[in-house]
DRENSENU-892426 format. One record per residue: x, y, z of N, C-alpha, C in turn; residue in one letter; chain. Coordinates in steps of 0.02 Angstrom, whole numbers, plus 50000, padded with zeros to 5 digits. Example, Ala and Ser with C-alpha at 12.3 -4.5 7.8 and 13.67 -1.06 7.14 Angstrom:
<recs>
{rec {50660 49716 50390} {50615 49775 50390} {50660 49835 50390} "A" "A"}
{rec {50642 49888 50354} {50684 49947 50357} {50645 50002 50394} "S" "A"}
</recs>
This chain:
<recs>
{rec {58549 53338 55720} {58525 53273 55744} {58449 53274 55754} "X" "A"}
{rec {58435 53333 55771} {58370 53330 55799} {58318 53307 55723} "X" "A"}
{rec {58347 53364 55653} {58309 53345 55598} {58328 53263 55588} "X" "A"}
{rec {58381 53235 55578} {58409 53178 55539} {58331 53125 55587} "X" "A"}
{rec {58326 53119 55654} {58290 53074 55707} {58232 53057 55666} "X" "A"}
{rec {58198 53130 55647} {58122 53099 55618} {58115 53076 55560} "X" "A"}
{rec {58186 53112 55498} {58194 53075 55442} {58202 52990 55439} "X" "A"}
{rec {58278 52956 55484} {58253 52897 55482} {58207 52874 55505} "X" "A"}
{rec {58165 52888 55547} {58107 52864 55576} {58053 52858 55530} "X" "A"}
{rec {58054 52912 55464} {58002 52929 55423} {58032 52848 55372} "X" "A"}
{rec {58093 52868 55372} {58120 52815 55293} {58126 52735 55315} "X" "A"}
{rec {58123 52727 55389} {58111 52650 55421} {58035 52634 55428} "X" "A"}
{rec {57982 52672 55401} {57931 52654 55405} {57885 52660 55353} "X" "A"}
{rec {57934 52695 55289} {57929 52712 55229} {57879 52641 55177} "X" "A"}
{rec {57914 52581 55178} {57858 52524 55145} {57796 52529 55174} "X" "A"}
{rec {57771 52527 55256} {57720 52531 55281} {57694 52572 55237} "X" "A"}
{rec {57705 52642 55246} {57664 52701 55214} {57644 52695 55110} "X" "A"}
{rec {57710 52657 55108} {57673 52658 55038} {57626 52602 55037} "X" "A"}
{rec {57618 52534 55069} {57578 52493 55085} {57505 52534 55098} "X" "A"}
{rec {57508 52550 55141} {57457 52608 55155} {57420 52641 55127} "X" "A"}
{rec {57460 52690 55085} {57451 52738 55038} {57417 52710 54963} "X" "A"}
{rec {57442 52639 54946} {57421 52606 54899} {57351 52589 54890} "X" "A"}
{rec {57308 52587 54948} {57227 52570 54954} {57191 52577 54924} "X" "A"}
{rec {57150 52568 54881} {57089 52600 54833} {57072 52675 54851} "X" "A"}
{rec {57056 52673 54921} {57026 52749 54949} {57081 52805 54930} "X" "A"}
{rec {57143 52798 54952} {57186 52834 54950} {57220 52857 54876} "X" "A"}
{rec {57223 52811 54836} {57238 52803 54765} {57160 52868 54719} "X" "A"}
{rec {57111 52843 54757} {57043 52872 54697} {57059 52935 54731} "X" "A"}
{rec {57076 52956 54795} {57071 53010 54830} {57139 53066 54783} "X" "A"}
{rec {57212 53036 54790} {57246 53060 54757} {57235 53088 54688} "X" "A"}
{rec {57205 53056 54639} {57187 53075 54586} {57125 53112 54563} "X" "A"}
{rec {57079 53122 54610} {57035 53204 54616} {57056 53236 54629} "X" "A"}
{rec {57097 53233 54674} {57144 53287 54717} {57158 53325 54639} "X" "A"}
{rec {57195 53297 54597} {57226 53319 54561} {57178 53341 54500} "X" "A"}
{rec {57127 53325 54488} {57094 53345 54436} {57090 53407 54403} "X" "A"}
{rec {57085 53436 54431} {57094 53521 54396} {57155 53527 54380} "X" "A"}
{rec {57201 53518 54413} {57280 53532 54398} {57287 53459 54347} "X" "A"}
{rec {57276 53419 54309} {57261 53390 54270} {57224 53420 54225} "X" "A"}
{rec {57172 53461 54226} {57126 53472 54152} {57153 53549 54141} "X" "A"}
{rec {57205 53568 54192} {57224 53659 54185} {57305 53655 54138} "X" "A"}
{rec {57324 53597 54148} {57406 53596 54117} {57387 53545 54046} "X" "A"}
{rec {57345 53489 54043} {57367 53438 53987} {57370 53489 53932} "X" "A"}
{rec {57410 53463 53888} {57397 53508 53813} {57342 53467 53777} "X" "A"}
{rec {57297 53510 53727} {57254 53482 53709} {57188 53488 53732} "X" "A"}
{rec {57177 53482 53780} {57128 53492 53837} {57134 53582 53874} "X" "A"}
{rec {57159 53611 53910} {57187 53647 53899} {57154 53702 53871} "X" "A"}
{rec {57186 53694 53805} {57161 53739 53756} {57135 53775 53739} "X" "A"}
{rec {57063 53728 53768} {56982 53756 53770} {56940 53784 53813} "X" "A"}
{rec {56992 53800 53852} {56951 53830 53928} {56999 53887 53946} "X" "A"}
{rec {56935 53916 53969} {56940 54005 53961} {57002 54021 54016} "X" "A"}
{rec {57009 54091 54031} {57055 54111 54057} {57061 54190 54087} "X" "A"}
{rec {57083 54193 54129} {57050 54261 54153} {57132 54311 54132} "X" "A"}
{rec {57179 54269 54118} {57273 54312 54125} {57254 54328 54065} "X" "A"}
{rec {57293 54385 54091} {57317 54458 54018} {57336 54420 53973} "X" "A"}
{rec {57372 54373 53974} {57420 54353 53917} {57384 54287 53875} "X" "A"}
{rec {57303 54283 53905} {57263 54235 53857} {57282 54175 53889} "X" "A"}
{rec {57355 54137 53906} {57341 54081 53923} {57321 54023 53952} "X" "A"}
{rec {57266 53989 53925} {57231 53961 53959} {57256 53887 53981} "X" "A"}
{rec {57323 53880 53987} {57348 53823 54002} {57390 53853 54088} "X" "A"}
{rec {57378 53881 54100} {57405 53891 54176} {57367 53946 54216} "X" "A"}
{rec {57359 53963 54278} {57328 53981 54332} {57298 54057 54306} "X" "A"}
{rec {57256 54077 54334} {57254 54136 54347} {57227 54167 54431} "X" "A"}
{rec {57258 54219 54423} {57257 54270 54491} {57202 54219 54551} "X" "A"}
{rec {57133 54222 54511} {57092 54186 54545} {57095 54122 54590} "X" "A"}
{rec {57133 54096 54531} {57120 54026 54551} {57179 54006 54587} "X" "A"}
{rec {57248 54060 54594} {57296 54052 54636} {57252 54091 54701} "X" "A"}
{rec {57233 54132 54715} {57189 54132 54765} {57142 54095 54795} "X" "A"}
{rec {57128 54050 54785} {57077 53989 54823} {57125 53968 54823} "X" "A"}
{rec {57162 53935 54789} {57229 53875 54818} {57249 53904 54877} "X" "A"}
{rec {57273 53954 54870} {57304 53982 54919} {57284 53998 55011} "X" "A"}
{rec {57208 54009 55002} {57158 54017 55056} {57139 53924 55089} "X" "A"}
{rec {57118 53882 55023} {57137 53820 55054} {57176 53790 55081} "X" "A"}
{rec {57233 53807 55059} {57289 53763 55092} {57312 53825 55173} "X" "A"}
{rec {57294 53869 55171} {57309 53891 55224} {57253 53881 55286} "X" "A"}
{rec {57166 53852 55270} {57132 53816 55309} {57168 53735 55325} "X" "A"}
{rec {57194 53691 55276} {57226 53620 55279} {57277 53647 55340} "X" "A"}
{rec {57335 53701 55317} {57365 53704 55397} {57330 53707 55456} "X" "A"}
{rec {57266 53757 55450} {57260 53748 55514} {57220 53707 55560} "X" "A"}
{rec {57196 53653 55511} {57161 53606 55518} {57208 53536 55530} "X" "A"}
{rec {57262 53537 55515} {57306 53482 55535} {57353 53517 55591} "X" "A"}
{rec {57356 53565 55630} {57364 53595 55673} {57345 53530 55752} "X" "A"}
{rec {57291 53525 55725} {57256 53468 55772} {57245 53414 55761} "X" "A"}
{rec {57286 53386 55697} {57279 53317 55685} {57323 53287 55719} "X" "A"}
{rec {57332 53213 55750} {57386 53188 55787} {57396 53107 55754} "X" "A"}
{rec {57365 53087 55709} {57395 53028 55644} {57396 53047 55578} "X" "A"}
{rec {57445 53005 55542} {57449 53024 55482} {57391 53031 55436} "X" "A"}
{rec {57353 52981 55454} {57271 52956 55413} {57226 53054 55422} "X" "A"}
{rec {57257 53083 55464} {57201 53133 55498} {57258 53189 55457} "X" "A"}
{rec {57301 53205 55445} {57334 53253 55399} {57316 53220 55325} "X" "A"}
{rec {57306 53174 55310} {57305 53146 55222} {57243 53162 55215} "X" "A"}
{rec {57197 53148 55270} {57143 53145 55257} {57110 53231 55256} "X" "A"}
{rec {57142 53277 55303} {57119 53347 55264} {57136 53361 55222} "X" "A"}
{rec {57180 53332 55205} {57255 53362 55154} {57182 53346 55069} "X" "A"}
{rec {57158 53267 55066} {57133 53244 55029} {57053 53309 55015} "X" "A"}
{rec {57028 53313 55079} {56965 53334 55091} {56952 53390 55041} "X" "A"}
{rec {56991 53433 55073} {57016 53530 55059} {57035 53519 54971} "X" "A"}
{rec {57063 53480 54935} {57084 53471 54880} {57018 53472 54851} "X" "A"}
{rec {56979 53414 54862} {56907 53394 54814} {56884 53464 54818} "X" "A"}
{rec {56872 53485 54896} {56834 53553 54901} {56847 53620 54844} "X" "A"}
{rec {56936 53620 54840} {56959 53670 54797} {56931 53650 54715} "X" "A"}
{rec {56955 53588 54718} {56931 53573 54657} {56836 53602 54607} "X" "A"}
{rec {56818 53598 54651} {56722 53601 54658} {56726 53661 54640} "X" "A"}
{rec {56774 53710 54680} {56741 53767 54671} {56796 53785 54596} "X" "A"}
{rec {56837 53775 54593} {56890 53778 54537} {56832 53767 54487} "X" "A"}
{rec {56811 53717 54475} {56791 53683 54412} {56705 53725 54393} "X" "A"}
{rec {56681 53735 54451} {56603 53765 54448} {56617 53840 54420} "X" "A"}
{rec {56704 53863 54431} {56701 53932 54419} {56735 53915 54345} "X" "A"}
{rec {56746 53882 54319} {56789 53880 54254} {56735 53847 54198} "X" "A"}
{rec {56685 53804 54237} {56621 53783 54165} {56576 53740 54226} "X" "A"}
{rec {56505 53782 54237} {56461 53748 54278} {56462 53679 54259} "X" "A"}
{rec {56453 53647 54203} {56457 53590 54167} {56506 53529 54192} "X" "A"}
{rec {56566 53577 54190} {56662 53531 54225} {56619 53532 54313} "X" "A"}
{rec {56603 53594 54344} {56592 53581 54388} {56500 53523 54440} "X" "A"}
{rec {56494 53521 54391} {56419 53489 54390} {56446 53412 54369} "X" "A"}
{rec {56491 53382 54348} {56532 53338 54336} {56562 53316 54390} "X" "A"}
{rec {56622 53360 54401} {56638 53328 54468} {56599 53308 54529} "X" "A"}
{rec {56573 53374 54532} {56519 53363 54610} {56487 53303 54627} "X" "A"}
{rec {56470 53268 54545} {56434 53190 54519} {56482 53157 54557} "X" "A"}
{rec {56544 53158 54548} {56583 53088 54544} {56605 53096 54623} "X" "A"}
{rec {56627 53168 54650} {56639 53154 54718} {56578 53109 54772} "X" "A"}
{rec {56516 53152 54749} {56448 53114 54778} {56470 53017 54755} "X" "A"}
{rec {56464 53015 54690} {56462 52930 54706} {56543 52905 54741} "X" "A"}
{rec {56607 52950 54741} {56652 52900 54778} {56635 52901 54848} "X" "A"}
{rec {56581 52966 54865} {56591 52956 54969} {56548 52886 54955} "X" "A"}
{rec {56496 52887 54915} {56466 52836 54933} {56471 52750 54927} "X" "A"}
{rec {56520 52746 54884} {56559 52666 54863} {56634 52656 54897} "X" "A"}
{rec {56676 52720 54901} {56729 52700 54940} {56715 52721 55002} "X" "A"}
{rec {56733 52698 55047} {56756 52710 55115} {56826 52699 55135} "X" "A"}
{rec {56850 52742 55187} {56906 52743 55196} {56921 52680 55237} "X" "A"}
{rec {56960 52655 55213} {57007 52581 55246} {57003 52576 55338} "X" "A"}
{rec {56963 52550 55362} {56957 52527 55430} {57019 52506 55440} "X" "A"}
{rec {57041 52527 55523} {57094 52491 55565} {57091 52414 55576} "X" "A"}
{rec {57149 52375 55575} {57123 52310 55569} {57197 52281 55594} "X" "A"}
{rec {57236 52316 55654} {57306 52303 55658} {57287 52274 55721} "X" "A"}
{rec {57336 52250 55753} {57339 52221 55858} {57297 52255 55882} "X" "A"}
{rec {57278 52264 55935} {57217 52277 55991} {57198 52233 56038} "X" "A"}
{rec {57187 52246 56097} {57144 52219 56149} {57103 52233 56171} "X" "A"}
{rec {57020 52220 56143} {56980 52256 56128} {56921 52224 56138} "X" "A"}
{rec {56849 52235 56183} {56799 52193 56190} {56747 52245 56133} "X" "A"}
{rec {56715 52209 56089} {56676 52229 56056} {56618 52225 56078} "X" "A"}
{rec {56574 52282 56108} {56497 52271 56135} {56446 52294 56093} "X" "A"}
{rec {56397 52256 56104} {56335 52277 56072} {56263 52296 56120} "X" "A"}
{rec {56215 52311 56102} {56171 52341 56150} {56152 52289 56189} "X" "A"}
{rec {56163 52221 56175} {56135 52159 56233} {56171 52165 56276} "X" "A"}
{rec {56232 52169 56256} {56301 52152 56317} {56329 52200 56337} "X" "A"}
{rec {56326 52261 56332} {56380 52307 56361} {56345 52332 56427} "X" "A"}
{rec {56286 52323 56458} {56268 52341 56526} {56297 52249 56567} "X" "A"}
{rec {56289 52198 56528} {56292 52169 56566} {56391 52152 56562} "X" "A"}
{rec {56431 52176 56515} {56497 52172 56538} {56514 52218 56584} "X" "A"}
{rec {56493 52266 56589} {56511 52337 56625} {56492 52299 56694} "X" "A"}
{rec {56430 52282 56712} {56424 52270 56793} {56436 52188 56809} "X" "A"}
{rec {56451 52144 56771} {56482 52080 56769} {56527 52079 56841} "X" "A"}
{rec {56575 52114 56857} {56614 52107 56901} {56647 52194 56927} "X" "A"}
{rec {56631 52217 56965} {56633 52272 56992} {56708 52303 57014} "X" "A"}
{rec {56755 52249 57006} {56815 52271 57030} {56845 52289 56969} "X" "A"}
{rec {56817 52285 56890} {56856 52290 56847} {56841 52365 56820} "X" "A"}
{rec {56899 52375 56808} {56899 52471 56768} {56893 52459 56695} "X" "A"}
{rec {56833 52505 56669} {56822 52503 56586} {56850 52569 56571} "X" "A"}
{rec {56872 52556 56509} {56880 52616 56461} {56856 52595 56393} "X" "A"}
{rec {56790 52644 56379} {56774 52618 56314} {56743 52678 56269} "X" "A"}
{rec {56754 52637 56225} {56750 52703 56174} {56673 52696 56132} "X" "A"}
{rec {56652 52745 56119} {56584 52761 56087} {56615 52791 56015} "X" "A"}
{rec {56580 52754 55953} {56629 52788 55893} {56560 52768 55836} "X" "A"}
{rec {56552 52780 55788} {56525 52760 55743} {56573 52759 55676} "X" "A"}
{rec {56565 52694 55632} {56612 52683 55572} {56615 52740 55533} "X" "A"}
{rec {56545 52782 55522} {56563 52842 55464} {56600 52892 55487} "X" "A"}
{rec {56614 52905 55562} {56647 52972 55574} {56719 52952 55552} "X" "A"}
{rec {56753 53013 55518} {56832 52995 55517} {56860 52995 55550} "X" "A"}
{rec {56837 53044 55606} {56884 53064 55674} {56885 52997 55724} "X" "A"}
{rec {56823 52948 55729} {56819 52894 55753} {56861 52842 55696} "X" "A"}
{rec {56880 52851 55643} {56926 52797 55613} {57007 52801 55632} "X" "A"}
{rec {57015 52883 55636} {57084 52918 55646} {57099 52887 55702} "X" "A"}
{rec {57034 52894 55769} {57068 52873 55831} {57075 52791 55838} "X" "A"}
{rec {57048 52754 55810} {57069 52695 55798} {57114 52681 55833} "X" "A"}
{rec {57197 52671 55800} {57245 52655 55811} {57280 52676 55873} "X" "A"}
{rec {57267 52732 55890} {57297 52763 55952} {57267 52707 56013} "X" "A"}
{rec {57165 52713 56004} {57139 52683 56082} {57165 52598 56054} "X" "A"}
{rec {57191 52576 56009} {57210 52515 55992} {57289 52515 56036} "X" "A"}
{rec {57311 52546 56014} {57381 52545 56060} {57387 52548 56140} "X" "A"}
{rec {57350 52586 56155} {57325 52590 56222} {57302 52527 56259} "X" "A"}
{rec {57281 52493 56230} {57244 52420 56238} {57291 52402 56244} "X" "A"}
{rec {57340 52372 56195} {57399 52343 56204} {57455 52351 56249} "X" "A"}
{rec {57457 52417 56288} {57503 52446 56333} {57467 52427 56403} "X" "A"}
{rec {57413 52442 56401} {57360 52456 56486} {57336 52414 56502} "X" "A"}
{rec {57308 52347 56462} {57236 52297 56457} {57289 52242 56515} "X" "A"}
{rec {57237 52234 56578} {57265 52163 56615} {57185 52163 56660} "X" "A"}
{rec {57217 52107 56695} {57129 52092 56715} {57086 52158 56749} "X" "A"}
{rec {57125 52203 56784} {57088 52240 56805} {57055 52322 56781} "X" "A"}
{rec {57093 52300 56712} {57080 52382 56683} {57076 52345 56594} "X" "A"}
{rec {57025 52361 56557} {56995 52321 56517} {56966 52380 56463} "X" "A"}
{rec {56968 52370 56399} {56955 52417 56334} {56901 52387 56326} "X" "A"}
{rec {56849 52439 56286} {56806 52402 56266} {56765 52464 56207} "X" "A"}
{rec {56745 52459 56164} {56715 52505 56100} {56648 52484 56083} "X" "A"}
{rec {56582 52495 56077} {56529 52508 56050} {56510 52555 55991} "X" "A"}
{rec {56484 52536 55944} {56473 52548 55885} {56379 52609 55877} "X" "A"}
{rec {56399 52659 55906} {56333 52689 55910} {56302 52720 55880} "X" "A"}
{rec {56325 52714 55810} {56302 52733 55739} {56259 52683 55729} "X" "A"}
{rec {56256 52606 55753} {56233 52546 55736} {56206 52544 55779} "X" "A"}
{rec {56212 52548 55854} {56142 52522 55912} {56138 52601 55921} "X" "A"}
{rec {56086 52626 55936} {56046 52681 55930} {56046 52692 55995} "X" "A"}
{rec {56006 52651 56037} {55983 52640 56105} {56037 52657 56147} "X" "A"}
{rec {56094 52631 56148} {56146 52632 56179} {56194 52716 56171} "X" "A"}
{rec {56170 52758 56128} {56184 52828 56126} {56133 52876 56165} "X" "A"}
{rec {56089 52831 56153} {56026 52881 56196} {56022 52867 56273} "X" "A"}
{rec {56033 52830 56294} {56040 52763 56345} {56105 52842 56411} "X" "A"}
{rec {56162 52815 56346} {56232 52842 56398} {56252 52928 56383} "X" "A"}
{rec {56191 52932 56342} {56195 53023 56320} {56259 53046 56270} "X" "A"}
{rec {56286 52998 56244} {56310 53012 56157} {56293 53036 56113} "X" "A"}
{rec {56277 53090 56099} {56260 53099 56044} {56319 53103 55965} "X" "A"}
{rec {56274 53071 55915} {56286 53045 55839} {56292 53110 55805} "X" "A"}
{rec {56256 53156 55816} {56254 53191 55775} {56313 53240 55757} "X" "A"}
{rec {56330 53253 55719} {56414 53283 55669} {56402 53351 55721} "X" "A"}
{rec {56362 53386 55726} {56354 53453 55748} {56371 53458 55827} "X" "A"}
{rec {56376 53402 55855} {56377 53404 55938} {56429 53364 55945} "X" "A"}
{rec {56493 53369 55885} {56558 53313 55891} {56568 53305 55952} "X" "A"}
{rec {56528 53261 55980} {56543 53212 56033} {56570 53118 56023} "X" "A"}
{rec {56600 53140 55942} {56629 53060 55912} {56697 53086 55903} "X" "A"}
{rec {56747 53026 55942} {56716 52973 55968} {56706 52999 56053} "X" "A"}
{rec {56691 52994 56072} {56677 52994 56157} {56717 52932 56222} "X" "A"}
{rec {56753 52947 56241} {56798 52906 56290} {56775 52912 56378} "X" "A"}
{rec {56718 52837 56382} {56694 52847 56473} {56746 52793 56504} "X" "A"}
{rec {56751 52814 56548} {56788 52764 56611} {56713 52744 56649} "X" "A"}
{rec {56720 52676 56669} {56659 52648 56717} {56697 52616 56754} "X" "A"}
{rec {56676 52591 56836} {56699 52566 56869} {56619 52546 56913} "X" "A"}
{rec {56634 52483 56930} {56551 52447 56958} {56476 52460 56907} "X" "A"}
{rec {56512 52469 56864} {56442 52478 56801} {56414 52550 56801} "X" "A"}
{rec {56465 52607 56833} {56448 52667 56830} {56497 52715 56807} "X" "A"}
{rec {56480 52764 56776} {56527 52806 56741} {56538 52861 56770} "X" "A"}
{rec {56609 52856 56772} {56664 52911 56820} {56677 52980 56791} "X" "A"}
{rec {56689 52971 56720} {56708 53021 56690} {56717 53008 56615} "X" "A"}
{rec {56730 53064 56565} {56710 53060 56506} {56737 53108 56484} "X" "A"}
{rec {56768 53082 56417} {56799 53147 56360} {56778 53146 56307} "X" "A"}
{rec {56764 53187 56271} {56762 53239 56292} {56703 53267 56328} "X" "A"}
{rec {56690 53327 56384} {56646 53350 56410} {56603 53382 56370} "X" "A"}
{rec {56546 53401 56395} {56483 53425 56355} {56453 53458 56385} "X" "A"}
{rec {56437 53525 56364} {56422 53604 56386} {56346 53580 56394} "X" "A"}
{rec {56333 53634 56426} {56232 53650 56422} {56207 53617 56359} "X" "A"}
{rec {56232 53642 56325} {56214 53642 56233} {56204 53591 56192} "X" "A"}
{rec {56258 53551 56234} {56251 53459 56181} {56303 53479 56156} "X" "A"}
{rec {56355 53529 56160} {56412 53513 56116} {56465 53506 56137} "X" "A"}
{rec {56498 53454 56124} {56563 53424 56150} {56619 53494 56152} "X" "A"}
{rec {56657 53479 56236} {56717 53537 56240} {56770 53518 56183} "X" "A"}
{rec {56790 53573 56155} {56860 53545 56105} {56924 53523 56160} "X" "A"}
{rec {56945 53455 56130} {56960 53405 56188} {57022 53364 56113} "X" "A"}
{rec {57091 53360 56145} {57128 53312 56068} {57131 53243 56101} "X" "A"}
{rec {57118 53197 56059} {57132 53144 56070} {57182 53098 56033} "X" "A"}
{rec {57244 53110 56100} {57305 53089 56082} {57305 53066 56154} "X" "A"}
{rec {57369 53021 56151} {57383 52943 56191} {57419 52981 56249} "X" "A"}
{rec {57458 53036 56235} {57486 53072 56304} {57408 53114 56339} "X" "A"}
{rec {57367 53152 56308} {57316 53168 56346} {57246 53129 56377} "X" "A"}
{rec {57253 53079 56354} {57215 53000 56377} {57263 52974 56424} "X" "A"}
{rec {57326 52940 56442} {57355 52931 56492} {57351 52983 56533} "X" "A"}
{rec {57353 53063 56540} {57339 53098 56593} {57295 53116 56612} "X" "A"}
{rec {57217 53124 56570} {57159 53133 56602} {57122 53065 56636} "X" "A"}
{rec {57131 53000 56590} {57125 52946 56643} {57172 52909 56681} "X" "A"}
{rec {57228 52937 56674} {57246 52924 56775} {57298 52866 56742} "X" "A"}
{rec {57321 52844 56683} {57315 52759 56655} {57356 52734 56704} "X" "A"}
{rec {57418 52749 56710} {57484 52744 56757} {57451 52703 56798} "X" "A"}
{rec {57419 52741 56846} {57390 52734 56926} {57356 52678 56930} "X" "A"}
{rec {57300 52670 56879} {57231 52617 56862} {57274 52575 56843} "X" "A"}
{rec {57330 52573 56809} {57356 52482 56795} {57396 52459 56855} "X" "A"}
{rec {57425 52505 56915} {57459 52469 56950} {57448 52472 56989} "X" "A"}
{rec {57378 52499 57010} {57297 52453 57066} {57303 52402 57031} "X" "A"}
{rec {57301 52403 56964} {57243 52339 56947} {57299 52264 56956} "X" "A"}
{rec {57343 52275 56964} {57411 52222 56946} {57381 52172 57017} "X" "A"}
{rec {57342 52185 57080} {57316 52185 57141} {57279 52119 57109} "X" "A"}
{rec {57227 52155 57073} {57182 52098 57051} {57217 52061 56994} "X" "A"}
{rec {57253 52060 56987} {57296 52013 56920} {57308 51962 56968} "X" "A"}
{rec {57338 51979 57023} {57374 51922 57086} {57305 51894 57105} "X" "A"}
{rec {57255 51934 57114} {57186 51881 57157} {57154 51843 57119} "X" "A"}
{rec {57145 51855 57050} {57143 51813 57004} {57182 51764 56980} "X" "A"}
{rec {57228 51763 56981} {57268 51695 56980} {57325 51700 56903} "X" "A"}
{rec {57316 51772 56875} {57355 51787 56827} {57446 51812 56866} "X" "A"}
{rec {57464 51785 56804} {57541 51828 56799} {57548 51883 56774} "X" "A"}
{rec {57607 51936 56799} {57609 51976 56778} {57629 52022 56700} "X" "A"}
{rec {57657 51934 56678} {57669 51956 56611} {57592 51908 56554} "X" "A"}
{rec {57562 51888 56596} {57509 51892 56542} {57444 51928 56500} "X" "A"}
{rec {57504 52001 56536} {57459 52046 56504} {57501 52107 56494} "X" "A"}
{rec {57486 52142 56449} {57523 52212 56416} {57528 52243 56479} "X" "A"}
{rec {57591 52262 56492} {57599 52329 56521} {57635 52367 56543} "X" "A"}
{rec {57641 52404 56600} {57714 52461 56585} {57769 52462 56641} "X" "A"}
{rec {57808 52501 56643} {57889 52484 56664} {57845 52523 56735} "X" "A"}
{rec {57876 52502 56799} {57877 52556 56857} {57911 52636 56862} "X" "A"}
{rec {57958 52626 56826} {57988 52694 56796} {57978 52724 56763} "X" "A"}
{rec {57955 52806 56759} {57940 52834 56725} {57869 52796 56646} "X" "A"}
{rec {57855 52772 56676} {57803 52735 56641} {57820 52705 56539} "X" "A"}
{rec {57872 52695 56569} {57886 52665 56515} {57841 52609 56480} "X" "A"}
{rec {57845 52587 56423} {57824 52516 56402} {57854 52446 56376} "X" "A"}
{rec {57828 52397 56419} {57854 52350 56410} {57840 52305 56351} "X" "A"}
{rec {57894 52265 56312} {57843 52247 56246} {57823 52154 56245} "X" "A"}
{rec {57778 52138 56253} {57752 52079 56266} {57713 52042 56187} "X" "A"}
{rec {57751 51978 56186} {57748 51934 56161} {57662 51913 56111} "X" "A"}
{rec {57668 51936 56059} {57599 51931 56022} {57560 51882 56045} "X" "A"}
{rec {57595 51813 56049} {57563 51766 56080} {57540 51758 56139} "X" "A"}
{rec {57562 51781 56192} {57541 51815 56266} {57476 51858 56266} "X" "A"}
{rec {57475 51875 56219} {57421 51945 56209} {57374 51921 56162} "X" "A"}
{rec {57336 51879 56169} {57275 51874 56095} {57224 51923 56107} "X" "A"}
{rec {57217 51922 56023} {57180 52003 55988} {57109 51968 56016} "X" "A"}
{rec {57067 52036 56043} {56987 51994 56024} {56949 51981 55996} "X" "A"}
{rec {56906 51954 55972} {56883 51986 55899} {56837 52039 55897} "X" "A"}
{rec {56827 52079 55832} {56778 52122 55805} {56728 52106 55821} "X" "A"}
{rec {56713 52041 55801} {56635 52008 55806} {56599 51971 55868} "X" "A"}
{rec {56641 51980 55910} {56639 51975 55980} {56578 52003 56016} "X" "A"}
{rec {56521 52014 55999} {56497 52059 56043} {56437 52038 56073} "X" "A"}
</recs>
């Protein structure tokens, strides 16, 4: 039983994923993936490229090149070790492939490999991977407004996220702090995301740093009265973010979520809201309650 659970779960959500999977990004990604194992089997092609096996044939592997496969895909495990969405396993799964590929092809004809390297360079730079674009309850800030939403009203709890569009790890977490919104968001406890790849000021401002080397993307502060309580991940002497996962069970327990929505239900009543006009969770064991799309309008992106 325990295997059969995640199978249907996998095969009831099976159209999504090929929906998914179908994307331009994912499609150009699949088929580099494969390129070497494409120009190492076609017949014809084939043919003409050298070979390091005893037995001359240059239409299948040698020793070598089953050795890098082999060393790659055993970095992809341990690199999806710590992935916690599908987008964040496809997406090493995709990464580690081009990588094998590069070195595959640079060791089999500088030329094949001076080729590819071309075409991976122009797809990072024309495709991008497919932005989240599903439900959310979500205030979009920009450097005008996010000091003045934060201290607007002092009784309200922020959780907002610092992300910039090129990081993947900020695309991966997407959907998770999107769900979260939808479970937690009522008047007194409120999502909110800034784009700090795009306002500059506002990284230097709240001590974010952008840079890939100090993965502090995406960064998750709680504020309360326009001041910030706490922050994930933490950051050493150094500028470099503590290794910290960001998944929806370790975000409900380092910010408290439980506790902060059912203070905040306090100010739902002093405000003049109901309790179901806003996402949120069971008194028991913190279950979730599921509320009516129309009850819940999305905010916009462009909101800011």
């Amino acid at each position: 039983m325990a295997l059969l659970t995640p199978l249907f779960a996998f095969l009831y959500h099976l159209p999504q994923v090929y929906k998914w999977l179908l994307k331009p990004y994912y499609v150009a990604s699949f088929f580099m993936s494969l390129a070497f194992l494409a120009v190492r089997k076609t017949p014809g092609v084939c043919d003409h490229l050298s070979s390091q096996r005893e037995d001359g044939n240059s239409c299948d592997f040698d020793w070598r090149e089953l050795e890098i496969l082999m060393f790659l895909s055993a970095i992809v495990m341990m690199k999806n070790r710590r992935a916690i969405t599908l987008e964040q396993h496809i997406g090493n799964l995709f990464m580690f492939s081009k990588v094998a590929n590069v070195i595959l092809f640079f060791r089999l004809d500088i030329r094949l490999g001076i080729l590819y390297l071309t075409l991976c360079v122009v797809f990072v730079m024309t495709c991008k991977p497919p932005i989240y674009m599903g439900p959310e309850y979500i205030k979009y800030f920009s450097d005008k407004t996010i000091d003045e939403e934060l201290q607007r009203d002092t009784r309200i709890t922020w959780i907002v996220e610092f992300y910039a569009n090129w990081s993947s790890d900020c695309q991966s977490f997407a959907p998770v702090f999107a769900d979260l919104s939808l479970k937690y968001n009522c008047a007194g406890l409120r999502f909110g995301k800034v784009d700090i790849g795009r306002y500059g000021e506002v990284s230097q401002k709240y001590k974010v740093s952008t840079s890939p080397l100090a993965k502090q993307l995406p960064s998750l502060l709680l504020f309360q009265g326009g001041r910030e309580l706490m922050r994930r991940p933490m950051v050493d002497k150094k500028g470099r973010a503590v290794s910290w996962t960001f998944n929806e069970e370790n975000i409900i327990r380092e910010f408290n979520l439980n506790e902060l929505f059912h203070k905040s239900k306090k100010l739902n009543k002093s405000l003049g809201f109901k309790e179901n006009d806003f996402q949120g969770v069971e008194d028991n064991e913190g279950l979730y309650q599921e509320t009516d799309e129309a009850d819940q309008p999305k905010e916009s992106k462009k909101d800011q």
